[in-house]
N, C-alpha and C positions, 0 to 999 in steps of 0.2 A: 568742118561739116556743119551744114547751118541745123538747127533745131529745129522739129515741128511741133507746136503748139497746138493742142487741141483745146474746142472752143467750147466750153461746159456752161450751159445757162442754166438758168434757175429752174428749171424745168426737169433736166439730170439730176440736179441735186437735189430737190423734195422728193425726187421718183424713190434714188438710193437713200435718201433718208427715211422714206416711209418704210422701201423694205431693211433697215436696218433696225427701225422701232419695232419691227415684229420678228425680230431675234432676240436672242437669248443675251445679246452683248449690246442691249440697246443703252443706252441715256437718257438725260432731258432732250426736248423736241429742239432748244439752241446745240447740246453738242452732237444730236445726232445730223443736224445741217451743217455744221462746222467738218465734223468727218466724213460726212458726205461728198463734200465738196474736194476734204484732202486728198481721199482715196481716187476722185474721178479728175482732177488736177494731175495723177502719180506723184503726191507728197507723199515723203517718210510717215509711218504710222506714228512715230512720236513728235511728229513736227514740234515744233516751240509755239506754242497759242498762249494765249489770256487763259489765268486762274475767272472759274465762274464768277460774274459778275461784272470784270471788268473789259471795257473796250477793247475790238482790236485792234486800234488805231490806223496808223500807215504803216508801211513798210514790204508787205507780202506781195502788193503791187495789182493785187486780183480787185476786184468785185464780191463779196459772202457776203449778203445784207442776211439776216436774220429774215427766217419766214412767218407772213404777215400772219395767217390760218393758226388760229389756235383754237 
């Protein structure tokens, strides 16, 4: 049974990252676009990501650039 993919643009992901900065379980403005992005993907909440700091290279296979607005 084939998968469906939904299609989360940058746009989903600043929206749920804004309203994530204004809880109580927020982060930096990178990891609350990094979980932003997991949550609206349906990744595991503990996915495997980069310790702060370092790139997330390849492999996940998406598109997360870091949001330019700071």
């Amino acid at each position: 049974m084939p998968t469906l993919e939904l299609e989360v643009t940058q746009e989903d992901i600043a929206r749920r990252a804004h309203e994530i900065s204004q809880s109580d379980e927020c982060g930096s403005d990178e990891e609350n676009w990094h979980r932003a992005g997991r949550e609206l993907r349906g990744e595991p909440d503990g996915a495997s990501h980069p310790a702060p700091g370092q790139s997330a290279g390849s492999g996940d296979g998406g598109v997360d650039p870091s949001p330019d607005e700071h």
